[in-house]
DSSP file (Angstrom, degrees, kcal/mol; ACC not computed):
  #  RESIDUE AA STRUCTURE BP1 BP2  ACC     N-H-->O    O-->H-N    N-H-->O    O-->H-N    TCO  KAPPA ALPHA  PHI   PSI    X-CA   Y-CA   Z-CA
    1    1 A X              0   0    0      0, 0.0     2,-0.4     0, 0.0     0, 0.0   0.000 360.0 360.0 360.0 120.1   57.4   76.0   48.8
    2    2 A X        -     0   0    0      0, 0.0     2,-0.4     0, 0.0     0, 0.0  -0.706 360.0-179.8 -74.8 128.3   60.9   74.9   48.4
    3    3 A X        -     0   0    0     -2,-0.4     2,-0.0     0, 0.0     0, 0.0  -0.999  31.7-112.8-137.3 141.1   62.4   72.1   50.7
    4    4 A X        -     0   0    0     -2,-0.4     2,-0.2     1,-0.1     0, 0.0  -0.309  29.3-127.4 -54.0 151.4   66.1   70.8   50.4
    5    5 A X        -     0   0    0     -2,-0.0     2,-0.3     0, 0.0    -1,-0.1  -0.754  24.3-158.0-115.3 162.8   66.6   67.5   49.2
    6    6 A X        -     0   0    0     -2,-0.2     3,-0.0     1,-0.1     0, 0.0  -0.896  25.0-107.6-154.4 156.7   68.8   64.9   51.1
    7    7 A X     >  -     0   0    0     -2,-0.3     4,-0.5     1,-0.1    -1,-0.1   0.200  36.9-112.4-107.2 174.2   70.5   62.0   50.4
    8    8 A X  H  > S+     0   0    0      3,-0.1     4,-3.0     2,-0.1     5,-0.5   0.935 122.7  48.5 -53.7 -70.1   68.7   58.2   52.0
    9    9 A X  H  > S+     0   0    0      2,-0.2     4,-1.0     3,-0.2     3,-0.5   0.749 109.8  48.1 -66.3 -25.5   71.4   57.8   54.1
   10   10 A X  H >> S+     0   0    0      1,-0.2     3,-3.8     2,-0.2     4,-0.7   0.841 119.1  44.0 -31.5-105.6   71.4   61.7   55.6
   11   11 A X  H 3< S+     0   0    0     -4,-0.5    -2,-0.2     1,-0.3    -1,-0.2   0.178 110.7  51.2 -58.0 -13.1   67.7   61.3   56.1
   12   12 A X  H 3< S+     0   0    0     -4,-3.0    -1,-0.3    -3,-0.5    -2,-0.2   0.669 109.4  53.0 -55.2 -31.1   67.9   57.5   57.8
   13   13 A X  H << S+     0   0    0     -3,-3.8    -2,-0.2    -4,-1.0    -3,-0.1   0.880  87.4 100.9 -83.4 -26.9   70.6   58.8   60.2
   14   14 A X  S  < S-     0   0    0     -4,-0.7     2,-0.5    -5,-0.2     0, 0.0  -0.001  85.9-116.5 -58.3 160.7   67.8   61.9   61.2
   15   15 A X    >>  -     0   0    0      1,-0.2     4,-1.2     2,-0.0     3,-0.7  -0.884  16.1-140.0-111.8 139.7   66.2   60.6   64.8
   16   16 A X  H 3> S+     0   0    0     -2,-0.5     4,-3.3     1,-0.2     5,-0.3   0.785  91.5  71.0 -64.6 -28.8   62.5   60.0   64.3
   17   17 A X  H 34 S+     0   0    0      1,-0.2    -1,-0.2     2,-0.2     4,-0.2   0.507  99.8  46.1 -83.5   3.3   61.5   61.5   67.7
   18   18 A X  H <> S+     0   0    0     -3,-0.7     4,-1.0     3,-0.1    -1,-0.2   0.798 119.9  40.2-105.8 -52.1   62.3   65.2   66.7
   19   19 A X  H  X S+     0   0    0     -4,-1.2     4,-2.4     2,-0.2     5,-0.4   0.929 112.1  55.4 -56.8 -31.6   60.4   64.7   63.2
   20   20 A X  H >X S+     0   0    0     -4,-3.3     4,-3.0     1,-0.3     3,-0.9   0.973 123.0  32.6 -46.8 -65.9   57.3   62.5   64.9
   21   21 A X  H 3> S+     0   0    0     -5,-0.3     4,-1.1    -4,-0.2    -1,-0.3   0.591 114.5  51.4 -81.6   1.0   57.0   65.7   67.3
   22   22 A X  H 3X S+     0   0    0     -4,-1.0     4,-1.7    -3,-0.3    -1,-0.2   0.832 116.1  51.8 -81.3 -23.9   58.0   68.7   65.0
   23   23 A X  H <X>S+     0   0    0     -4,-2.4     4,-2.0    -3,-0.9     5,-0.6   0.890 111.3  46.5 -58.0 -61.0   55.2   66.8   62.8
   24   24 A X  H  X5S+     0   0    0     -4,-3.0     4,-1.7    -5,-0.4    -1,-0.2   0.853 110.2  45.2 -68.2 -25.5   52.8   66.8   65.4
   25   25 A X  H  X5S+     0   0    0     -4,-1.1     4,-0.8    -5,-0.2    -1,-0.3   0.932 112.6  53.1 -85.5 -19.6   52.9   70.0   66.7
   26   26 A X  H >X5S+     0   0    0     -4,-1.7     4,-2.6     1,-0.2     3,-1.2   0.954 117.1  40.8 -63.9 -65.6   52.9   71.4   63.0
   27   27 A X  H 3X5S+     0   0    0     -4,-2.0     4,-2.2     1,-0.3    -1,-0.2   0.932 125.4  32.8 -49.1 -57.5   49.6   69.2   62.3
   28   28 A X  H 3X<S+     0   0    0     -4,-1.7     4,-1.4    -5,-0.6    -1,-0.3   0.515 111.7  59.4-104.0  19.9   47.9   69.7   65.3
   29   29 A X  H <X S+     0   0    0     -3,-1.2     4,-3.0    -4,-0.8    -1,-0.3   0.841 112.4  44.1-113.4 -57.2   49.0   73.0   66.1
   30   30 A X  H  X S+     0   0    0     -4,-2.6     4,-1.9     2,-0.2    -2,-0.2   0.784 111.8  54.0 -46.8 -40.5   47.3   74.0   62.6
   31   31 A X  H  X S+     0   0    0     -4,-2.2     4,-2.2    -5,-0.2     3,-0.2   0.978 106.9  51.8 -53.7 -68.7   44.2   71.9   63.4
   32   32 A X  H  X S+     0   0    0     -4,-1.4     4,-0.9     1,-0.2     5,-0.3   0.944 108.6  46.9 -26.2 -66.5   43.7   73.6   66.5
   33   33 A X  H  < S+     0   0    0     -4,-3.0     4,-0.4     1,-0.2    -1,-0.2   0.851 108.6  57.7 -74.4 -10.8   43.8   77.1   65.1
   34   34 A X  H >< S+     0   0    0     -4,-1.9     3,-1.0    -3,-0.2    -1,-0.2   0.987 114.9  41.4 -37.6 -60.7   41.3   75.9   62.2
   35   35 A X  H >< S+     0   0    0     -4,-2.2     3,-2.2     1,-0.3     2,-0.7   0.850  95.7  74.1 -32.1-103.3   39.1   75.0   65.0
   36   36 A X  T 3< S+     0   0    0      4,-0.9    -1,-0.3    -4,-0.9    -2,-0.1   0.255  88.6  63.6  86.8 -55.3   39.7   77.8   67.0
   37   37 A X  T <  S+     0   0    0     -3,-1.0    -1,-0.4    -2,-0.7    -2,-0.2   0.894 100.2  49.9 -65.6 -24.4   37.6   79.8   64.5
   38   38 A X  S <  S-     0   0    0     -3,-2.2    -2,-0.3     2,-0.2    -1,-0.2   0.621 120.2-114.5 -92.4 -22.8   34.5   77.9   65.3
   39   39 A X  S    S+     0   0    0      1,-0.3     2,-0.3    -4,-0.3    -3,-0.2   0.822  77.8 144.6  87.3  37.7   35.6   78.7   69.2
   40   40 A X        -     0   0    0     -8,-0.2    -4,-0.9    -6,-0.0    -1,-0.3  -0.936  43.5-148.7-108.5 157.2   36.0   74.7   68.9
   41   41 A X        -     0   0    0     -2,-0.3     4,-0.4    -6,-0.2     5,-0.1  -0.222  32.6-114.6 -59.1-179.6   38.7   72.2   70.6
   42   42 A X  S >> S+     0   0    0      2,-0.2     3,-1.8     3,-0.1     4,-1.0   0.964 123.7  59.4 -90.6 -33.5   39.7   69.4   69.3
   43   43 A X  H 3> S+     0   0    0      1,-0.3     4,-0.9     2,-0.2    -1,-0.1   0.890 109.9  44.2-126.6 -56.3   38.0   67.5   72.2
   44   44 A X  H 3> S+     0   0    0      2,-0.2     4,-0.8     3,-0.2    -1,-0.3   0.718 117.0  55.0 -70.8  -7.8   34.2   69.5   70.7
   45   45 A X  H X> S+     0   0    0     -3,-1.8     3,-2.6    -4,-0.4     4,-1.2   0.795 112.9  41.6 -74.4 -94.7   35.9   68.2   66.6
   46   46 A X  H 3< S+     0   0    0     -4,-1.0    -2,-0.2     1,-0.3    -3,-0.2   0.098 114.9  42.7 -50.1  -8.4   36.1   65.0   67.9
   47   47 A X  H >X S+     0   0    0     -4,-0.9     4,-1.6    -2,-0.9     3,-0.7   0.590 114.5  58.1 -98.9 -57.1   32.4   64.8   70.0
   48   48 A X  H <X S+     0   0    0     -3,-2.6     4,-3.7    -4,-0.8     5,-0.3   0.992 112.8  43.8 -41.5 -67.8   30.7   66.7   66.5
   49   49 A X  H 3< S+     0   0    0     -4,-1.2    -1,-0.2     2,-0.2    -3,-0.1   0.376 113.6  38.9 -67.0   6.6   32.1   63.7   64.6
   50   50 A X  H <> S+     0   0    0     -3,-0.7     4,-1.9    -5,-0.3    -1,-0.2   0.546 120.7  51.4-125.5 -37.5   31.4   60.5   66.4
   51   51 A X  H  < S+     0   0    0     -4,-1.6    -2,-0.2     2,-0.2     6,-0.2   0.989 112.4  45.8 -59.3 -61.2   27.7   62.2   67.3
   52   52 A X  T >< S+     0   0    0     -4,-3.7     3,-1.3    -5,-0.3    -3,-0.1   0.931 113.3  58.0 -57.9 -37.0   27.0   63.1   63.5
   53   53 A X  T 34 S+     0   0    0      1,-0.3    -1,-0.2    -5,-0.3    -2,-0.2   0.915 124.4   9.0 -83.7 -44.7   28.1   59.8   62.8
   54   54 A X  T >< S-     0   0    0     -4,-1.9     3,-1.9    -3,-0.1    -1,-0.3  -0.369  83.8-157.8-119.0  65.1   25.9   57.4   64.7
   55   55 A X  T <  S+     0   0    0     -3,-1.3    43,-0.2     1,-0.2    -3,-0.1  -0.222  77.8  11.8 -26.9 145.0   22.8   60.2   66.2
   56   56 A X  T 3  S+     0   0    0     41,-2.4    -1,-0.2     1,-0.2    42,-0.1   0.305 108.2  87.3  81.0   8.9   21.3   58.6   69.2
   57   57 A X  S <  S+     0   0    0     -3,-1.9     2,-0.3    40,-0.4    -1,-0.2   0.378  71.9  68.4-131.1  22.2   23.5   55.9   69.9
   58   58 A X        -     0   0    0     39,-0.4    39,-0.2    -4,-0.1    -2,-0.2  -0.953  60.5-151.9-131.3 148.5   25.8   57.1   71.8
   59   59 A X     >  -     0   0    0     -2,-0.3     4,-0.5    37,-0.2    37,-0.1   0.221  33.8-105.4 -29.5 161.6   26.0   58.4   75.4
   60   60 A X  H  > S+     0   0    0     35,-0.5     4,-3.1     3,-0.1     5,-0.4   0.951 118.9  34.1 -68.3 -45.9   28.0   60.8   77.5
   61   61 A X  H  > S+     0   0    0      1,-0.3     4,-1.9     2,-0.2     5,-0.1   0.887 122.3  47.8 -90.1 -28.6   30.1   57.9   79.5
   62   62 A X  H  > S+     0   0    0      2,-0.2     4,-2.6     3,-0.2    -1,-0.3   0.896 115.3  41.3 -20.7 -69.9   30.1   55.8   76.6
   63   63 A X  H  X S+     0   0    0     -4,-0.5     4,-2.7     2,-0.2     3,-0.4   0.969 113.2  58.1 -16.7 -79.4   31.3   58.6   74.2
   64   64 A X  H  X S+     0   0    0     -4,-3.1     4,-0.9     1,-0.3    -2,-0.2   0.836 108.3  49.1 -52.4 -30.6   33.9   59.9   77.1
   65   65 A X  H >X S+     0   0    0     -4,-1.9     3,-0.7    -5,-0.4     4,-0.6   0.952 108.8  50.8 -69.4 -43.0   35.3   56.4   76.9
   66   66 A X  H 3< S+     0   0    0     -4,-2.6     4,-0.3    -3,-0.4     3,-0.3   0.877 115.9  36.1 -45.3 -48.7   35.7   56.4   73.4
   67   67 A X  H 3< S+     0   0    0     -4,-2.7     3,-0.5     1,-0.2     4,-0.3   0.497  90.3  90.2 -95.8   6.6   37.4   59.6   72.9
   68   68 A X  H X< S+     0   0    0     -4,-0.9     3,-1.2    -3,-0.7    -1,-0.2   0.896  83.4  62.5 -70.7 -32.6   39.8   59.7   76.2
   69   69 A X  T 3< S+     0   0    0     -4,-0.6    -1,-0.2    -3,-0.3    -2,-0.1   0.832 103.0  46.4 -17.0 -60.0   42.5   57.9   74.2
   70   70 A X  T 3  S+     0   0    0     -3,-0.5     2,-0.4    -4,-0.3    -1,-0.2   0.316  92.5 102.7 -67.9 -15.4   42.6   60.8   71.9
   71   71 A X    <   +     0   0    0     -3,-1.2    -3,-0.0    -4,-0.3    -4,-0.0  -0.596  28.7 155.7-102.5  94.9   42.7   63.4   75.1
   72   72 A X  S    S+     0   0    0     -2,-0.4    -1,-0.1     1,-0.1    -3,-0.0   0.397  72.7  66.8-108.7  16.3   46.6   64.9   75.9
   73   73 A X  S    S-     0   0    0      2,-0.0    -1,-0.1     0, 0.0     3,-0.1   0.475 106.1-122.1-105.1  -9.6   45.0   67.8   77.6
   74   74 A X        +     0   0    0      1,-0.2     2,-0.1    -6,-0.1    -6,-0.0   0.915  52.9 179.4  75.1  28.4   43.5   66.3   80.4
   75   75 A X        -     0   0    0      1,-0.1     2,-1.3    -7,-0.1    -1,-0.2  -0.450  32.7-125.2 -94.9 146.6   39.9   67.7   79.2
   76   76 A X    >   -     0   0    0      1,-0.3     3,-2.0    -2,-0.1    -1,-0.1  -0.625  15.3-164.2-130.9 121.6   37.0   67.2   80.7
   77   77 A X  T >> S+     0   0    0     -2,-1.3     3,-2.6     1,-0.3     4,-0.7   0.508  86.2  57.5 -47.3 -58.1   34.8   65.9   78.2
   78   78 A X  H >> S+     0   0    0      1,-0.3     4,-2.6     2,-0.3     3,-1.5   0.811 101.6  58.9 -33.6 -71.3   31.4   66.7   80.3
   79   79 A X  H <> S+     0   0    0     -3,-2.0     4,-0.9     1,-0.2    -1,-0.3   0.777 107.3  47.8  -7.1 -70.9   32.5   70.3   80.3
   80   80 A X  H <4 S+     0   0    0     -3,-2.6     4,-0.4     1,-0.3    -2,-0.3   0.493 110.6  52.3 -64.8 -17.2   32.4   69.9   76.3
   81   81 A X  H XX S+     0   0    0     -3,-1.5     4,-2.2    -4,-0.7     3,-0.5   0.820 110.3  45.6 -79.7 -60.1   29.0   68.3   76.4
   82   82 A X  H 3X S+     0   0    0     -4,-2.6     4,-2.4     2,-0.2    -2,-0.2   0.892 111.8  53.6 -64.1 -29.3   27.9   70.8   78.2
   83   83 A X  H 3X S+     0   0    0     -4,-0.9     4,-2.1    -5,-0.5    -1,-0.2   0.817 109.1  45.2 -24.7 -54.9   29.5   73.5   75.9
   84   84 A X  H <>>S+     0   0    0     -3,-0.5     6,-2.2    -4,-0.4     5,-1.9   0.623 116.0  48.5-104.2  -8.3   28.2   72.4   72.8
   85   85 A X  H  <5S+     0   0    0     -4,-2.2    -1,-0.2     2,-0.2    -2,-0.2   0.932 108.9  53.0 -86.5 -28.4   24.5   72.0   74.5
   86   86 A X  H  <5S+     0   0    0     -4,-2.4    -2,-0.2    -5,-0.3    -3,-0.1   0.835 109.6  52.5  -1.6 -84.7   25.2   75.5   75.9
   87   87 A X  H  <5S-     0   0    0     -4,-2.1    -2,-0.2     1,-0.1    -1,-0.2   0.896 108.8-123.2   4.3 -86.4   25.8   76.2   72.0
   88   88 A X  T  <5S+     0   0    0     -4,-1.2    14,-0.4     2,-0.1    15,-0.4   0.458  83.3 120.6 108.7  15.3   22.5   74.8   70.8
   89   89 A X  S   <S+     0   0    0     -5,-1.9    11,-2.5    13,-0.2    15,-0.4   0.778  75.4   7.2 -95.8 -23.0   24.8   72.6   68.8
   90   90 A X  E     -A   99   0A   0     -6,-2.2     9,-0.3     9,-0.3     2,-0.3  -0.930  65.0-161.4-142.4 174.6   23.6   69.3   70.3
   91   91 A X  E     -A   98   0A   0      7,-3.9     7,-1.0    -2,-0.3     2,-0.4  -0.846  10.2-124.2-138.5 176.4   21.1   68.0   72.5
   92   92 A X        +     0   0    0     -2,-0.3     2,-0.6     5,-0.2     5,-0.2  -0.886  20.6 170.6-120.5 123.6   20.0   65.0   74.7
   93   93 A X    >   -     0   0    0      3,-0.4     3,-0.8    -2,-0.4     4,-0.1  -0.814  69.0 -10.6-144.3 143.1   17.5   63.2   74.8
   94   94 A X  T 3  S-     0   0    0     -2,-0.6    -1,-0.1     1,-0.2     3,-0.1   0.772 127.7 -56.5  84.4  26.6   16.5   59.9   76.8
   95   95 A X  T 3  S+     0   0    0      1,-0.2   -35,-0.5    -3,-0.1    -1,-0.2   0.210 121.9 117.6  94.3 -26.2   20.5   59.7   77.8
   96   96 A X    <   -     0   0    0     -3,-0.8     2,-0.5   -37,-0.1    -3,-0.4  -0.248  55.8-148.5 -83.6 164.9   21.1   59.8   74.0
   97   97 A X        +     0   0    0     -5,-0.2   -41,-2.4   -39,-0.2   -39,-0.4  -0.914  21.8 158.1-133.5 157.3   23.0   62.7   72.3
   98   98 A X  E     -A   91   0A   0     -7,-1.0    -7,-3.9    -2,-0.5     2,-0.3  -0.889  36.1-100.3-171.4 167.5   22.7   64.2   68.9
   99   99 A X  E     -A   90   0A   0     -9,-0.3     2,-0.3    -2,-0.3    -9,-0.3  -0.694  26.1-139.3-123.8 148.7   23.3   67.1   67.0
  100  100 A X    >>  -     0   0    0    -11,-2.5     3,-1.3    -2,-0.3     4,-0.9  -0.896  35.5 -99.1-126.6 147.5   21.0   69.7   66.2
  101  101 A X  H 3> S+     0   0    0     -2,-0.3     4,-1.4     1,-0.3   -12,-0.1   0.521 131.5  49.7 -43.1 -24.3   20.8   71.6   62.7
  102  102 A X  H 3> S+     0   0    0    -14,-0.4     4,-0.7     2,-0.2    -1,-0.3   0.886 113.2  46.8-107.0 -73.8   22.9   74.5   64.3
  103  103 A X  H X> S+     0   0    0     -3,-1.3     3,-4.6   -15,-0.4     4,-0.9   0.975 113.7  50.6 -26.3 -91.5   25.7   71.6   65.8
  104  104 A X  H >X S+     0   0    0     -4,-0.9     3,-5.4     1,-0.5     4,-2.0   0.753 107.9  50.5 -57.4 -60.9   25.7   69.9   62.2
  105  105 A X  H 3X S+     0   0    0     -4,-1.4     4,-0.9     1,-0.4    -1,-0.5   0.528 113.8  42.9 -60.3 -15.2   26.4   73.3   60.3
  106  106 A X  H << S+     0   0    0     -3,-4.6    -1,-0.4    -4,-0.7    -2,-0.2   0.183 113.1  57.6 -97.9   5.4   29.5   74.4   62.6
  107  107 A X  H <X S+     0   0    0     -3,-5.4     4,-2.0    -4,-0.9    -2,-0.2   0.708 109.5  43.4 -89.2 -22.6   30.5   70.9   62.2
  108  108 A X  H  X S+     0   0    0     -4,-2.0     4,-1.5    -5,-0.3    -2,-0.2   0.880 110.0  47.3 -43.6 -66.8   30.5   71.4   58.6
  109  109 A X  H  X S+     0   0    0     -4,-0.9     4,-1.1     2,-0.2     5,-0.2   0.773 112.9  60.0 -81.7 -21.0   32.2   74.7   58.1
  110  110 A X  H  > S+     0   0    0      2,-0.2     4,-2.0    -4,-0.2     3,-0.4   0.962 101.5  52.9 -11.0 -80.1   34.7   72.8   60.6
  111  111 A X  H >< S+     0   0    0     -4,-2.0     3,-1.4     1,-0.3     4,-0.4   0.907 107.7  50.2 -44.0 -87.1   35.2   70.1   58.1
  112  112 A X  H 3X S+     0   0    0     -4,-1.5     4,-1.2     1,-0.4     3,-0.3   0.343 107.2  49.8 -91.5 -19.7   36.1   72.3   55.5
  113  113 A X  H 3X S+     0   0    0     -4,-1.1     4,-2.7    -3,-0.4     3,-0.5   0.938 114.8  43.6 -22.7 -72.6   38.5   74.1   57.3
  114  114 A X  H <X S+     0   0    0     -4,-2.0     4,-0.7    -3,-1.4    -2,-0.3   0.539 106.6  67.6 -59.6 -20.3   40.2   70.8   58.4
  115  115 A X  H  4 S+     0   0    0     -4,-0.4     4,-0.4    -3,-0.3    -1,-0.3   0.939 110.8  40.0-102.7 -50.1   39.6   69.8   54.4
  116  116 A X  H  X S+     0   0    0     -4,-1.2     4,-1.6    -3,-0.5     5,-0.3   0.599 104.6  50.6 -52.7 -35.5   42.1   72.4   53.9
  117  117 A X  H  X S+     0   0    0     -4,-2.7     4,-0.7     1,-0.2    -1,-0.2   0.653 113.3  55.2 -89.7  -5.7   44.9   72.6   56.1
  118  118 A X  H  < S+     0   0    0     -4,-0.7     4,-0.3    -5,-0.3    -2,-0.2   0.804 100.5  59.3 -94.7  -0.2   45.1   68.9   55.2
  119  119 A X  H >4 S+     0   0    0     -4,-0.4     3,-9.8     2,-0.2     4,-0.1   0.955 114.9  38.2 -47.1 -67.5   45.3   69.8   51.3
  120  120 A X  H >< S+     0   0    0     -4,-1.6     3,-1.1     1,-0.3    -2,-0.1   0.908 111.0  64.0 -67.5 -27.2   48.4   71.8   52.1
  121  121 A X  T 3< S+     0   0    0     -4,-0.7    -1,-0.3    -5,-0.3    -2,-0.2   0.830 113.2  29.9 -56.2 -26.1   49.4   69.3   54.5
  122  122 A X  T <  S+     0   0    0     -3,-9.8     2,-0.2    -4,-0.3    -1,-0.2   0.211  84.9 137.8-141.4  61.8   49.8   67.0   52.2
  123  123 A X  S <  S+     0   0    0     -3,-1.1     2,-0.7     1,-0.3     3,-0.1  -0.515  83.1  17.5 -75.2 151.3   50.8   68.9   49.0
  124  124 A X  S    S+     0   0    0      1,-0.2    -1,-0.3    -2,-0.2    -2,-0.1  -0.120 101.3 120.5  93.3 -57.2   53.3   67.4   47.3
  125  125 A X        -     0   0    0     -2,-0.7     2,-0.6    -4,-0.1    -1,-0.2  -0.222  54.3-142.5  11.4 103.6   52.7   64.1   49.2
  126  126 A X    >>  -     0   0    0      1,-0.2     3,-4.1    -3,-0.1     4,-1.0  -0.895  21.7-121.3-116.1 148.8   51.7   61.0   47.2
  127  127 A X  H >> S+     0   0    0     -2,-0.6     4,-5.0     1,-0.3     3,-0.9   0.840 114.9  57.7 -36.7 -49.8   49.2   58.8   48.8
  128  128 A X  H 3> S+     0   0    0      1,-0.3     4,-1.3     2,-0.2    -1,-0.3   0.782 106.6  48.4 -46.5 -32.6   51.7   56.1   48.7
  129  129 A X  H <> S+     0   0    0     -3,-4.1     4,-1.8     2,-0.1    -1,-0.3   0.863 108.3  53.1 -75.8 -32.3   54.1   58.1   50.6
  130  130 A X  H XX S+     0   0    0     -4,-1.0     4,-1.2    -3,-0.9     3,-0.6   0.971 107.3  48.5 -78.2 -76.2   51.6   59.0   53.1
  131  131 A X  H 3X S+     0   0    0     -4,-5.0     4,-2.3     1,-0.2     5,-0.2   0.946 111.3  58.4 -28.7 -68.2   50.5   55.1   53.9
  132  132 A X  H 3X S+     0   0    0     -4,-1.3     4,-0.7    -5,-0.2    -2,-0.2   0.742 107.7  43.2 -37.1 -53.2   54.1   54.5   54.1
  133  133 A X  H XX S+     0   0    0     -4,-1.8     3,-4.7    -3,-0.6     4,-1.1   0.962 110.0  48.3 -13.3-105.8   54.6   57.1   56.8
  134  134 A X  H 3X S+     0   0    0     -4,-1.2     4,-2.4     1,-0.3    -2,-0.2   0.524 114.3  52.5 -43.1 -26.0   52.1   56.6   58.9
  135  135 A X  H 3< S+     0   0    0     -4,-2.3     4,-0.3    -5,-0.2    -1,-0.3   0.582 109.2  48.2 -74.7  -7.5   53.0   52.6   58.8
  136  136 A X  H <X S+     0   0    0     -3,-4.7     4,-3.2    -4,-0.7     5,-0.4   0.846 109.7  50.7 -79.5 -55.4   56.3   53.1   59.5
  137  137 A X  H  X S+     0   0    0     -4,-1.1     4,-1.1     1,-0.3     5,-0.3   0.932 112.2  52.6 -70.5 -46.8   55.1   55.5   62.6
  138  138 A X  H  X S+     0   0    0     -4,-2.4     4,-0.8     2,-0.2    -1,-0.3   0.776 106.1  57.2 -72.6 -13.9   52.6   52.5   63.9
  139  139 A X  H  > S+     0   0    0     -4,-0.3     4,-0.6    -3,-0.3     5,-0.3   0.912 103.4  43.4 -40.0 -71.8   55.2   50.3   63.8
  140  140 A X  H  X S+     0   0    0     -4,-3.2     4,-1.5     1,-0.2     6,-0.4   0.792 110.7  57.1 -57.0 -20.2   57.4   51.6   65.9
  141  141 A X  H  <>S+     0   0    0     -4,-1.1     5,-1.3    -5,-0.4     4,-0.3   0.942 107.3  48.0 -88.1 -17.8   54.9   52.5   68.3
  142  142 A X  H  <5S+     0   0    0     -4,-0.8    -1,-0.3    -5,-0.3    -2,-0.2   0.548 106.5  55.2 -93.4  21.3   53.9   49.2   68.6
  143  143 A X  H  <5S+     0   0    0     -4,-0.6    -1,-0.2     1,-0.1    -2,-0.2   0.547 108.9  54.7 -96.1 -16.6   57.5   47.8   69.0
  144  144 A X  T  <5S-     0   0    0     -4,-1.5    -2,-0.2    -5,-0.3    -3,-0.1   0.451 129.3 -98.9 -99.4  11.6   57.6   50.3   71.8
  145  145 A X  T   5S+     0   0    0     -4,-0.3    -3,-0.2     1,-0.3    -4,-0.1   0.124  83.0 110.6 103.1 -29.5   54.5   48.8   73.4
  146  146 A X  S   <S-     0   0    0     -5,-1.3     2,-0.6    -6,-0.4    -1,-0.3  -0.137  77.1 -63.9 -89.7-164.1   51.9   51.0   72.4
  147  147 A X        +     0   0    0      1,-0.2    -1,-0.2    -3,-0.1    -5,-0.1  -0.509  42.0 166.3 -73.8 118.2   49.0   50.8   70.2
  148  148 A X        +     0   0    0     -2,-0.6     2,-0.2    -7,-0.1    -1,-0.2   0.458  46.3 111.2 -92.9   3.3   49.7   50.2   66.5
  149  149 A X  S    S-     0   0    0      1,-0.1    -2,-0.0     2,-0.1     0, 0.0  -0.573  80.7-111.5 -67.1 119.4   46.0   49.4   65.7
  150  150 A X              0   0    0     -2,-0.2    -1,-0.1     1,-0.2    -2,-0.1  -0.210 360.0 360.0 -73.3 146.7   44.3   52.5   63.3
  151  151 A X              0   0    0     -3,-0.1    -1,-0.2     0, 0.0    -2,-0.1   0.648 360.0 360.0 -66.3 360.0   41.8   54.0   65.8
């Protein structure tokens, strides 16, 4: 891949709110169609991984609360719970939720999808550039009022 190079001051004058979103849709527009294979949302990514990560401790409304932040679709997370039990990929039991060997292996070949479009996302990229970003980008959002806190 070839990219033009540009001077500081060219690329300080550029207005961040067209890279933030050409960035965002690029990223999550690529995430999505990883997903996508799995027949997942990001909304079932993001349910796989916070279930794998503490089995049995957490809830649906607990859970829903956690991950509505994350939510620009308006999705509704009980659907996806029901989805992925649907699936055989998780289960409940006693209110608690968990993943079943079925669940953990499409959260897996998931992962490695996602392990890959962020290689090429961030070829080229040196970590140090990368922190820098993404502090730069929580800055501003918390100068604009929102949350600059890592989730």
């Amino acid at each position: 891949m070839t990219i033009k190079e540009y001077t500081r001051e060219e690329l300080a004058a550029q207005p961040i709110g067209h890279w933030s979103g050409e960035a965002h849709r690029a990223v999550v527009g690529r995430l999505r169609a990883e997903l996508a294979v799995e027949e997942l949302t990001q909304p079932h990514w993001w349910t796989l991984n916070h279930v794998a990560g503490a089995p049995g401790t957490w809830d649906r409304a607990r859970l829903t609360e956690r991950l509505r932040p994350f939510d620009d679709l308006g999705i509704d997370f009980e659907a996806v719970y029901d989805d992925l039990f649907a699936r055989g990929w998780m289960r409940e039991e006693a209110g608690r939720l968990t993943l079943t060997a079925e669940g953990e292996a499409g959260r897996i070949r998931a992962a490695e999808r996602n392990r890959r479009a962020h290689e090429q996302m961030h070829a080229g990229i040196a970590a140090e550039e990368y922190a820098a970003a993404v502090d730069v980008l929580r800055r501003m959002v918390a100068n604009l009022g929102g949350a600059g806190d890592l989730p």
